[in-house]
N, C-alpha and C positions, 0 to 999 in steps of 0.2 A: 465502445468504452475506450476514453482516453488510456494508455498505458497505465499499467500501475507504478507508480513510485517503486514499488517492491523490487523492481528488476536493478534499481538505481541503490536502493537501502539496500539489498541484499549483499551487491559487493560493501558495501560500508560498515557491515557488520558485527558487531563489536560484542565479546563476553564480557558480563557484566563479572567485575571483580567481588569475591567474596569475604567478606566482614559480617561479625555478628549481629546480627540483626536487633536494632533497639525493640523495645516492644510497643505492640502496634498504635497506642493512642500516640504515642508522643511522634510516630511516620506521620500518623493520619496530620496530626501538630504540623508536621514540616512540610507534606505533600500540599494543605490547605494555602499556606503562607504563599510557596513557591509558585501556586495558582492564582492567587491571587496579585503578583509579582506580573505573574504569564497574560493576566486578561488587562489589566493596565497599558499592556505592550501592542493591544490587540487580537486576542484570539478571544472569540465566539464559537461557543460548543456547548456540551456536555462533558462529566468527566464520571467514572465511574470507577472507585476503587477496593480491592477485596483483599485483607491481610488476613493470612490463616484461615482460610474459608469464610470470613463473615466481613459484609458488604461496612467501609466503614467513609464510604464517602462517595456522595450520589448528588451532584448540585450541578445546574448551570450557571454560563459566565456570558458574556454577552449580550446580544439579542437574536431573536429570530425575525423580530420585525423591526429595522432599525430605522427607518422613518416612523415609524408609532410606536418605538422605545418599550415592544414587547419581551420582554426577557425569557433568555433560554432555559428552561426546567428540564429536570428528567424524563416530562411528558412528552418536549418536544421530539417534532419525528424529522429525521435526517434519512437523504439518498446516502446508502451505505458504501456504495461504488464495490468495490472487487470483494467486500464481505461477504456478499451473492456468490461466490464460487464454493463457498465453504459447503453452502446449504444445495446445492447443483450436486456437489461430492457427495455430502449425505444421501442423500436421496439415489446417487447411483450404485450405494450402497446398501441403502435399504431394496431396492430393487433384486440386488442380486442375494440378499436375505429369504426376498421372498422366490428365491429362484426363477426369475424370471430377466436375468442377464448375467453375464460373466465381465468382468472385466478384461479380460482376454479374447472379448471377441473382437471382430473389425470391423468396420464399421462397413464391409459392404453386404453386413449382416439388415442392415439399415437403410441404405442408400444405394439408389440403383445409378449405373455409367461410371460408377469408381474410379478412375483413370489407375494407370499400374500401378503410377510412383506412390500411389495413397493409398493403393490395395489392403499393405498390410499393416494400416494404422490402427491403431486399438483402442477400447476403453482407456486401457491406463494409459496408453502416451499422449491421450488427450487428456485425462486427468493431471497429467505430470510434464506437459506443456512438451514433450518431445516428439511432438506428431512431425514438427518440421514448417506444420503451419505460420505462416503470417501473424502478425498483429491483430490486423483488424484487415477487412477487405471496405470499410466505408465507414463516415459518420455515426455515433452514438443514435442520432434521432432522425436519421436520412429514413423516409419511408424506402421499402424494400420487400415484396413478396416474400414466403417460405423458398419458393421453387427458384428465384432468382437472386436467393441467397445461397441455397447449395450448388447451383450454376459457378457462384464469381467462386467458392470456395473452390470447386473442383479447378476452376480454370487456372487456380494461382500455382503461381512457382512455389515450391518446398526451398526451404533454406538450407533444410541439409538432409541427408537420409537420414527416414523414420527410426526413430529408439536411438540416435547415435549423439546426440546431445541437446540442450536445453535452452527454449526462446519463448517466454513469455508472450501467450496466442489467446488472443479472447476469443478469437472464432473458435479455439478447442472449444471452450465451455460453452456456448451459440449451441453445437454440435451436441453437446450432451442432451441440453436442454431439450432440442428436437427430438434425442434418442428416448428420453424421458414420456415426451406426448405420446413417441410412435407407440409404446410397448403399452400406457396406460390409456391411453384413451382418452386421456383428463386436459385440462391446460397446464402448462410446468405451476401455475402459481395453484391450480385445485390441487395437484398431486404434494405440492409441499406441506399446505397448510392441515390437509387432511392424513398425513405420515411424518411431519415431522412438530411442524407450529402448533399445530393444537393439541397433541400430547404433550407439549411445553408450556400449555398455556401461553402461549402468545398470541395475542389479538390484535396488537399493532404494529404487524410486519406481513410484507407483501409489496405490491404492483396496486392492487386497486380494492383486492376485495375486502380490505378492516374497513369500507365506505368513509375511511380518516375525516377526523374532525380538519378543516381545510387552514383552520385557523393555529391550531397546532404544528403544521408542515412548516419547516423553517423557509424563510426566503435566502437562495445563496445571492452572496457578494462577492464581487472582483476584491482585488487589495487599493481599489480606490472606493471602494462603497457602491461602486456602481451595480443598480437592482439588477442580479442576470433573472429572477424570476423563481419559483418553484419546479418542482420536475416533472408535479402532475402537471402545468402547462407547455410545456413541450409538446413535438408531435409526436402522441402514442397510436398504435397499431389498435385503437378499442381499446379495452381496459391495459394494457399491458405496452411497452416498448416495441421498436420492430426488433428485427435478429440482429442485430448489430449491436444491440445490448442484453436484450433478453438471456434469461440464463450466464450473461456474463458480469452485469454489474446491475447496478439500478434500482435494487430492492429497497423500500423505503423500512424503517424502523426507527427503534427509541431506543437507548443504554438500557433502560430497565428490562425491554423485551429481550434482549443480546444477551444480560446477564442470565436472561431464565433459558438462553440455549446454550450454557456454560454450564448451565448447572445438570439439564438435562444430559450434557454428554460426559458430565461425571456418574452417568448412573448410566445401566441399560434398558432404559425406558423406548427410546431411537433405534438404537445402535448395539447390537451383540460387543463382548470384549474384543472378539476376533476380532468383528469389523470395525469396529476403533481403534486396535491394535494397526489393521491395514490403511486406516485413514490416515496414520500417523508417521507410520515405516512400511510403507509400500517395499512389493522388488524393485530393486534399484542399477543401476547399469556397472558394466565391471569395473567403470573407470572412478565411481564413488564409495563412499562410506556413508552410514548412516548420522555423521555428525553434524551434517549441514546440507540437509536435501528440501526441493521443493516436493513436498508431499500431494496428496488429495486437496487441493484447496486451501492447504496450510505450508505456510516455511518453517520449518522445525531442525531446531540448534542444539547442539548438546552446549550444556553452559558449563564455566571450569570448576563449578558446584559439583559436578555430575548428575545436573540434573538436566529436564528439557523445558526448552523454549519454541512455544509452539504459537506462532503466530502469523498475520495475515494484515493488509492494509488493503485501501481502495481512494481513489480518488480522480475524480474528472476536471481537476484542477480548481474547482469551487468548490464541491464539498469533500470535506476529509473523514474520511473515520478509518479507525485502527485499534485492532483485539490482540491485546497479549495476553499470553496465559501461560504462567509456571505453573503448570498443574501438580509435580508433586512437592512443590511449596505452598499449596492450596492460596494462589498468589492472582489476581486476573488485572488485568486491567483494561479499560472500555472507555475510547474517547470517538465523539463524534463534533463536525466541526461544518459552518457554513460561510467560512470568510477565507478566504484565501490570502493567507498568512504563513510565511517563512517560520518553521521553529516548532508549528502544528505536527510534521512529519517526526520531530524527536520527540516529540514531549512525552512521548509514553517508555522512553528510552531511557531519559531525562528523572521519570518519574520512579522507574526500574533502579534507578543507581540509587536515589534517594533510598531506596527501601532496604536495599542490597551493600551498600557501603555505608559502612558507617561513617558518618561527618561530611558526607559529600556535598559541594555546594554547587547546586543548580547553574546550570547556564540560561541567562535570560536574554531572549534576542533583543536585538535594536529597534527601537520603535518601528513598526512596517506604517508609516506616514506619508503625508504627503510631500513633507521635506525632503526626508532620505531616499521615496522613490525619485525622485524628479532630481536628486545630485547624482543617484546612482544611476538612471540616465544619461546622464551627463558626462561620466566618465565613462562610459563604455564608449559615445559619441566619440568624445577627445579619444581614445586607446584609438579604434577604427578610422576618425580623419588626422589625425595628429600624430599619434604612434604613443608611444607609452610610455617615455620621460614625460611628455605634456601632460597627462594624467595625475603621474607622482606630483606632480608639482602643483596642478590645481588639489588634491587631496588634501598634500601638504597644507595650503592654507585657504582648507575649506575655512565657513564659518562657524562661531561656536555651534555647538548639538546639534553638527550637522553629520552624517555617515554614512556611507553605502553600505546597500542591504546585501548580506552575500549570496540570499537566493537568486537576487536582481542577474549580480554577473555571472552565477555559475548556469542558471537555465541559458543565456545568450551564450557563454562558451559550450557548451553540450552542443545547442544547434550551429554553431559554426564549426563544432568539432566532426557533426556527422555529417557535413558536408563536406568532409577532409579538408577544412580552412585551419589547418593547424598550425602558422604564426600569429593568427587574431584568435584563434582560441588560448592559447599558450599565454598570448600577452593579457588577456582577460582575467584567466586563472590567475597569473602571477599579480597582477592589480588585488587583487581579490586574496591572495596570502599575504600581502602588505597590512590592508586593511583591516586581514581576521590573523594575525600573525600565533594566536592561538587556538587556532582551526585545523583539527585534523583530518575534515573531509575537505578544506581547502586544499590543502597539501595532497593528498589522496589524489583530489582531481586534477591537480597540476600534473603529478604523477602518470595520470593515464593519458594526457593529452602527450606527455613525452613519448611513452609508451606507443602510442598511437602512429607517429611520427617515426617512429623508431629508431629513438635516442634514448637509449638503455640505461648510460650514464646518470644522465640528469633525472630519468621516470626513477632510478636506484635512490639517487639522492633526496630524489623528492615522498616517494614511498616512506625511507627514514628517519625521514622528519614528522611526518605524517604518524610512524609506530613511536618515536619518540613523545607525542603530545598525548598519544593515547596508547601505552602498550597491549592494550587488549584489542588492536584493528588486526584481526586475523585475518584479514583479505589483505595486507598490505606484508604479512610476514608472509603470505605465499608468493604477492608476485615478486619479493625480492626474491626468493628462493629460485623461483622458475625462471627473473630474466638475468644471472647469475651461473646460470646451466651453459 
């Protein structure tokens, strides 16, 4: 599984400010509009929305089949990408319900040749990503043995010592998944459906076994249209992914099925109190607070409401989906997405202000076309062979309706930034707060390419602009604090 966005959203992280909430027809009013604003622009999904516990907006927008102009419904079924963790969590917690694991074991309870440094890795710091482990050790859909996938794991370096801090590991949840078969006996996808999906009533979530209608399955698209295919045609392991996704992303579903496992985990049908209590506020290490941790398969925020924001995303960079849940605003929100489109990863962010401020007006992206990809092209090219007055200056007099997308520059500065190219990432960034000059994860990221660099001054500067455009970026009032120390 591609990374999750989550690790990128997570510093981005913004409390939603608090105004009284209109009442719900007239959000549902403004959340429709603002959709239909959002699909015009390009986004293909599902959207699923719930004010005050009752579901008051369930429609698709796009297509699932956009060469035969089949449209997307609440029926259709979506790769949920990192949504799969959530239900991995569940279930290692229904397990140790039924006493038959601890979260505090390690895992060489499970697995035989443990190397030391992994010795004392555990349920939880694989549930809460601070095993130490890697990313990934291969491709989403590389075939790959059981046995020569716990081989590459064992063989890999640690990033840091076990419990000591936090790096986003799909191989964690790979690892559960396994721990899952070793202890049941079942496949992870029988053990789910039969403890968690069918006392939910959900029959259209899984890997293989809802026998999905095929026609239903959305097809994903690049942000050129181009057919990447369905997920059930990839190369699967038999009915299910190899371990390079399995248990970590992958899971196929629909908004309506997701809502019914929202709804189950407001009741104790799944899940004792205790142990939703622990999916939610796990133990956590000395050096945090429970205001902003990544949980059991959830990121959970405390919001300036005093309430909590408990949520999760996933994506393989084609298909999107993402689950908000203010659960004691009996508040949810559920979008799933199959076109790879810029503005997809806020929208439910986006959707959240709408509900939560009053008079707020949506931010609607730039057409993601094939205009703006192919100028926004074009000025990365001029930044990298030219330098970056040459840039300003074809910007300057681009043609009418014509714009650079700011996904386009920020994903190329990231990869040139984690090659430590840090004057072509810098100059990217800055191209890119020209452009969005009222962007405050533009700013943000210019901020941390400074950061990065280790130019304090200017990541300072750039941070303040960044809390400026948005006072509620509370990842930007810490690192002023800390590079200020």
């Amino acid at each position: 599984m591609r990374k999750s966005s989550i690790t990128i959203l997570m510093t981005l992280f913004f409390y939603i400010s608090y105004a009284q909430k209109e009442n719900s027809s007239e959000i549902a009013k403004r959340i429709k509009t603002y959709l239909t604003k959002f699909e015009k622009a390009g986004f293909s999904g599902t959207v699923l929305v719930e004010l005050d516990g009752k579901k008051v907006i369930s429609k698709g927008l796009g297509f699932r089949n956009f060469e035969l102009k089949e449209k997307n419904t609440p029926n259709t079924i979506f790769d949920i990408g990192s949504l799969t963790k959530q239900f991995t969590a569940a279930a290692i917690l229904k397990l140790e319900m039924q006493g038959k694991l601890s979260t505090s074991d390690t895992i060489t309870k499970y697995f035989q040749n443990v190397p030391l440094d992994k010795s004392t890795i555990t349920i939880h710091d694989l549930l809460r990503h601070q095993s130490g482990l890697e990313a990934e050790v291969g491709e989403d859909y590389e075939p790959i043995s059981d046995q020569d996938f716990i081989d590459s794991v064992m063989k890999s370096a640690l990033k840091f010592k076990v419990g000591s801090d936090y790096s986003y590991s799909n191989i964690g949840y790979s690892l559960l998944a396994l721990i899952i078969e070793k202890i049941t006996g079942q496949s992870y996808e029988q053990y789910l459906y039969k403890n968690l999906w069918k006392p939910s009533e959900m029959e259209t979530t899984g890997y293989s076994r809802p026998n999905f209608d095929a026609d239903l399955i959305a097809i994903g698209y690049d942000k050129n249209y181009k057919n990447w295919g369905k997920p059930t045609e990839k190369k699967w392991n038999g009915k299910a992914p190899y371990r390079h996704l399995l248990g970590n992303g992958g899971i196929l579903s629909t908004s309506k099925d997701m809502f019914k496992w929202h709804k189950s985990l407001m009741t104790e049908n799944i899940l004792s109190k205790e142990a939703k209590e622990k999916l939610y506020h796990p133990k956590i290490r000395t050096n945090e607070n429970n205001n902003a941790i990544y949980a059991y398969g959830w990121d959970v925020s405390k919001t300036n409401r005093n309430t909590f924001r408990v949520w999760h995303n996933g994506t393989n960079n084609i298909f999107y989906a993402d689950f908000m849940r203010f659960i004691d605003e009996k508040t949810t929100l559920i979008l799933m997405s199959n076109k790879t489109f810029r503005g997809t990863d806020q929208l439910s962010f986006e959707i959240a202000k709408i509900i939560f401020e009053k008079n707020y007006n949506p931010t609607i992206p730039k057409p993601d076309n094939e205009t703006n990809q192919k100028f926004s092209q074009e000025i990365i090219e001029s930044i990298l062979k030219e330098e970056l007055e040459e840039a300003k200056l074809k910007y300057k007099n681009r043609p009418s309706k014509t714009d650079v997308l700011e996904y386009l520059l920020n994903r190329k500065a990231y990869e040139l930034l984690s090659q430590n190219k840090y004057n072509e990432a810098i100059a990217i960034f800055t191209m890119n707060c020209i452009a969005n000059p009222n962007s405050f994860n533009a700013f943000d990221s210019l901020a941390e390419a400074y950061k990065d660099k280790g130019d304090k001054a200017s990541a300072i500067k750039n941070y303040e602009k960044s809390l400026q455009l948005d006072p509620t970026n509370e990842y930007a009032k810490d690192m002023i604090k800390n590079l200020k120390q």
